[in-house]
N, C-alpha and C positions, 0 to 999 in steps of 0.2 A: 462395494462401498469404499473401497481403497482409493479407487477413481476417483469416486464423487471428492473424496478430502485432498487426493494430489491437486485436482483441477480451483479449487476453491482455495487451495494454499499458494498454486501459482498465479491465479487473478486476485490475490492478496500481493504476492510479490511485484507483479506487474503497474497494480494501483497506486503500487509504495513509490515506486518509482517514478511513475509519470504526473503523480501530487507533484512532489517535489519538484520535476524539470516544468512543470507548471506556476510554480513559486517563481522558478527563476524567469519565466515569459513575464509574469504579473510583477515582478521586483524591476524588472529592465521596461516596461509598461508605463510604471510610476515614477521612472527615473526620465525618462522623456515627455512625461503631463508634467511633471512638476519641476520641470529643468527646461532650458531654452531647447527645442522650439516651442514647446507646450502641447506637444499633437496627443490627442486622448485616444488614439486608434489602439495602441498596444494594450491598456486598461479595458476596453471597447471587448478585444479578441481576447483575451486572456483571460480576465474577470471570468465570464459564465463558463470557461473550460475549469479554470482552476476550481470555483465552486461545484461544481461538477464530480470532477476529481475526489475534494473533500470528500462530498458526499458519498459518494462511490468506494472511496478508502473506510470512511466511519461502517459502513454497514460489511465492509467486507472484515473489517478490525472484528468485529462481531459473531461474525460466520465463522471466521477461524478460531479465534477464540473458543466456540460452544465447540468444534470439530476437535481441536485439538488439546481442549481440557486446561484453557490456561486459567488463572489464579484471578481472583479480579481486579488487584494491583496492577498485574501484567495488562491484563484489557485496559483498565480506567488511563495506563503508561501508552499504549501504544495508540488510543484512543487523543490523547494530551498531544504527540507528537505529532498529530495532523497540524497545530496551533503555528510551531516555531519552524521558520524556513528551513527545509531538509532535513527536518529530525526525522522522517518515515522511514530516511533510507537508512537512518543509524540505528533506529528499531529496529528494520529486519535485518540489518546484519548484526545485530546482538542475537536477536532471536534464531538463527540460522545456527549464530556459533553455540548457543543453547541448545539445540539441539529440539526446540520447541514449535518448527515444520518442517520436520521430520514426518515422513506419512509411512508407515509399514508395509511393506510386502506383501500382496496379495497370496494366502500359502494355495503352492502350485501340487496338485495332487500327483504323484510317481508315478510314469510311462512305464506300462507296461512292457515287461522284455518276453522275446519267443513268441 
């Protein structure tokens, strides 16, 4: 069971991350639609990854949440931080130094000696 929560903590960690460097495609996207030369190509490509992302972060915000017993303050917070660019990754490194994915030790049964 210990698997199941590391693996679901580290595609929480992962999603945190790549939300964010998906802000930064869609923010540099929008800075060239709506800046000279006007080209919509970066909007075009970035758009449906970033929402993607989103998406993929809110359900995983959820999954860790239920796994690792967070409060639902903490969820409704780390759920809010999808909203403002790069708040995911300030979430889980708050969260991290919280010590709130955190996944326990699988306890390993004692090798027999002789």
């Amino acid at each position: 069971m210990a698997d199941v929560h590391a693996k679901v903590t580290r595609l929480f960690v992962v999603a945190a991350i790549a939300e964010a460097i998906s802000w930064a495609g869609l923010l540099a996207g929008m800075a060239v639609k709506y800046g000279p030369p006007g080209n919509e190509l970066g909007v075009q490509i970035f758009g449906p990854i970033h929402g993607a992302l989103f998406v993929a972060y809110g359900v995983l915000v959820l999954a860790v949440a239920r796994v690792h017993r967070w409060s639902l303050l903490a969820t409704a917070v780390a759920l809010a931080c999808a909203v403002p660019p790069f708040a995911t990754i300030v979430f889980e490194r708050w969260a991290r130094r919280r010590g709130m994915l955190t996944v326990a030790e699988p306890a390993r049964d004692p090798v027999p000696v002789g």
